[in-house]
C-alpha positions, -999 to +999 in steps of 0.1 A: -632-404-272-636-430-302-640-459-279-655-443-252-685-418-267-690-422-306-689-460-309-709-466-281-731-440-293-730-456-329-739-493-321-765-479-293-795-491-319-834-505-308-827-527-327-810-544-360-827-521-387-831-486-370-804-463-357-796-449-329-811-417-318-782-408-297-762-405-326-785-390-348-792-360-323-746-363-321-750-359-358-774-331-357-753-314-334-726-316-351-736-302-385-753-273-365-716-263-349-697-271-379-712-265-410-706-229-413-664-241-414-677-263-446-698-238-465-697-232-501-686-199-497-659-210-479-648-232-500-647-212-530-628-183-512-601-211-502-595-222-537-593-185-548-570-174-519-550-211-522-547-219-558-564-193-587-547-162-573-514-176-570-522-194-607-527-159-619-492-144-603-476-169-620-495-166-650-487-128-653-452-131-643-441-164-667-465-158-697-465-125-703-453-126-740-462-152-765-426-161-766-427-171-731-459-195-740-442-207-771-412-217-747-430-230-722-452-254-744-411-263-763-402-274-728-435-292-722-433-310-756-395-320-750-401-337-713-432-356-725-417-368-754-386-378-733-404-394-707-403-426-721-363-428-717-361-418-679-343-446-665-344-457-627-315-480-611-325-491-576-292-493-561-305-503-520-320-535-516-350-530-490-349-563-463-379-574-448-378-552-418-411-542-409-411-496-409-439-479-389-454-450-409-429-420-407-400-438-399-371-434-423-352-456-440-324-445-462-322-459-501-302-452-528-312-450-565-294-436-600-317-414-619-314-413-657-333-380-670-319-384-708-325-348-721-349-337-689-324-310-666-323-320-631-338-289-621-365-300-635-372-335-617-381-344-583-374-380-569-399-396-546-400-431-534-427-449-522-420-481-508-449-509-503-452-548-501-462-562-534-491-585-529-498-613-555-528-615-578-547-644-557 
């Protein structure tokens, strides 16, 4: 569809400096079928639904007591004043072979959390080519 209607359509211009009227009425079109799925509204509901609501569940059920809030800012203090000695040993060397996107590769690394507990961590790896300043 890319190559065959909406690049076409695109480049489809009178000439240098106007645009094509194709794609404008495409556009037009589009916004008219769509934009109800991209509404305000919509969008506001979703973030209630998705993130607020289950920010207050958590927030009833974990900080209902000052004591709970006074040990949950403790723990907060302790892993940002600890984050400094987190220590990462890369133990796999990654080769030159070229990876498409979402093909795995296994690596090994040594994690060292100093006074963070594990359950509290998570371990991601990203792995990209470094490219010079030029």
């Amino acid at each position: 569809m890319l190559e065959s209607k909406i690049i076409p359509t695109y480049y489809n211009k009178e000439n240098i400096n106007s645009y094509s009227l194709d794609w404008i009425k495409y556009m037009k079109n589009s916004i008219a079928t769509n934009a109800g799925m991209y509404s305000t509204a919509r969008m506001l509901i979703d973030y209630l639904r998705k993130i607020y609501m289950p920010l207050i569940e958590i927030n009833d059920s974990k900080f209902n007591s000052l004591e709970k809030v006074f040990d949950f800012l403790k723990w907060k203090k302790m892993c940002y004043e600890e984050w400094k000695n987190i220590k990462i040993y890369q133990d796999t060397q990654v080769g030159q072979e070229t990876l498409d996107a979402g093909e795995n590769i296994k690596v090994s690394i040594r994690v060292d959390l100093g006074r963070i507990a594990v359950e509290n961590a998570k371990v991601e790896v990203y792995i990209a080519e470094l490219i010079e300043d030029r």
